[in-house]
C-alpha positions in Angstrom: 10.5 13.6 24.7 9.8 11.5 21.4 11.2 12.6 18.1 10.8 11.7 15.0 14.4 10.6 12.6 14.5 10.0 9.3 16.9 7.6 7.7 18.7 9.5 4.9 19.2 6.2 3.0 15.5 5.3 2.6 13.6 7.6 4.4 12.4 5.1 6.8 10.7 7.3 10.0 11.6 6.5 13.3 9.6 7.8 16.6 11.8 7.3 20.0 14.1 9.2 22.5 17.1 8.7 20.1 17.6 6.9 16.4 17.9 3.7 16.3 21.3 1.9 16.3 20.4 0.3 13.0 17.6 1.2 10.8 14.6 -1.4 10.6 14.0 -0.7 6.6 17.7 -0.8 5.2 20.1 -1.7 7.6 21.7 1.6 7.9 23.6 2.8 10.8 22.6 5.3 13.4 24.9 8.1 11.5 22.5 7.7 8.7 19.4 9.6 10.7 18.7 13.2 10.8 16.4 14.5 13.2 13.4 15.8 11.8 12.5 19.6 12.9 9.5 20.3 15.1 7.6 22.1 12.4 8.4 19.1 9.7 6.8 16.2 12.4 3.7 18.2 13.5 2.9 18.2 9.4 3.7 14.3 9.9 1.7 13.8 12.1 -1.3 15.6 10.3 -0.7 14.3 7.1 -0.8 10.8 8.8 -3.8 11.7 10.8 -5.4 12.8 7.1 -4.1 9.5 5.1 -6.1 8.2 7.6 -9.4 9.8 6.9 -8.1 8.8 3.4 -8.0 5.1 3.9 -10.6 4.7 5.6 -12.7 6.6 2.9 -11.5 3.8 0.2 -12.6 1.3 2.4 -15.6 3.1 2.3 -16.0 3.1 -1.2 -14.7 -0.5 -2.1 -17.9 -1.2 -0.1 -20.1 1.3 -2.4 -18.5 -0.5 -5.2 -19.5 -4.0 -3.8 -23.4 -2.4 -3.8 -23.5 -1.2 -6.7 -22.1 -3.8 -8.6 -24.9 -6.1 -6.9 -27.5 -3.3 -8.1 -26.7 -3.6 -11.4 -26.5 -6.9 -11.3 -30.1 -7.0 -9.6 -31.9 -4.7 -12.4 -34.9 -4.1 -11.0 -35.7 -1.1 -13.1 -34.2 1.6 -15.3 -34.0 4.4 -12.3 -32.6 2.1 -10.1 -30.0 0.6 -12.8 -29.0 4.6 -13.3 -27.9 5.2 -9.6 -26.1 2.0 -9.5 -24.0 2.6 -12.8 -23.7 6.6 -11.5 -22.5 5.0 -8.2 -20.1 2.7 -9.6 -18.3 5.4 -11.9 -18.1 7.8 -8.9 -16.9 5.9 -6.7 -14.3 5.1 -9.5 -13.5 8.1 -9.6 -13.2 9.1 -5.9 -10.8 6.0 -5.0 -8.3 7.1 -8.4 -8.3 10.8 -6.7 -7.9 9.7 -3.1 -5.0 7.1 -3.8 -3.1 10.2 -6.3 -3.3 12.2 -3.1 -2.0 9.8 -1.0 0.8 9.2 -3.0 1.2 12.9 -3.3 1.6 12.9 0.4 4.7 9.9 0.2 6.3 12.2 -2.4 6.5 14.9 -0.8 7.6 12.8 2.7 4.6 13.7 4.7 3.9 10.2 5.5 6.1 9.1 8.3 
């Protein structure tokens, strides 16, 4: 069965039968990974599953920024000059909360 180990020396996650002999990050030796509990690398995994969702979203909205900087730029009118603006804040906005909740995530070691 695979398990997830952590490397007490960086925190570096490992997925395999057993820890590795040395660890890919740091260079620590085998002694230097714990096994992570059941419980702990379910949450891994759905944290990871979620950062995804979360990375793909910021994609997402680099893409909205790349449109509505080219709206602005285009001007056809006052209404359509609003949304763009409105768009470009938001989306502002949305990547700064999405990218503090992803870091959240590597804080708190739910990112493996």
């Amino acid at each position: 069965m695979v398990k997830k180990y952590r490397c007490k020396s960086c925190l570096y996650i490992h997925q395999g039968l057993e820890a590795p002999s040395v660890c890919p990050k740091c260079g620590a030796p085998r002694e230097q990974f714990e096994e992570i509990p059941e419980n702990i690398s379910k949450l891994i995994d759905r944290s990871n599953y979620t950062n995804g969702l979360l990375m793909n979203s910021c994609y997402l909205i680099d893409k909205l920024q790349e449109l509505s900087i080219k709206g602005i730029d285009d001007n056809l009118d006052p209404g359509c000059l609003y949304i763009f603006r409105h768009m470009n804040e938001i989306t502002k906005i949305l990547k700064s909360m999405i990218l503090a909740e992803i870091n959240t995530h590597v804080q708190k070691g739910k990112w493996g």
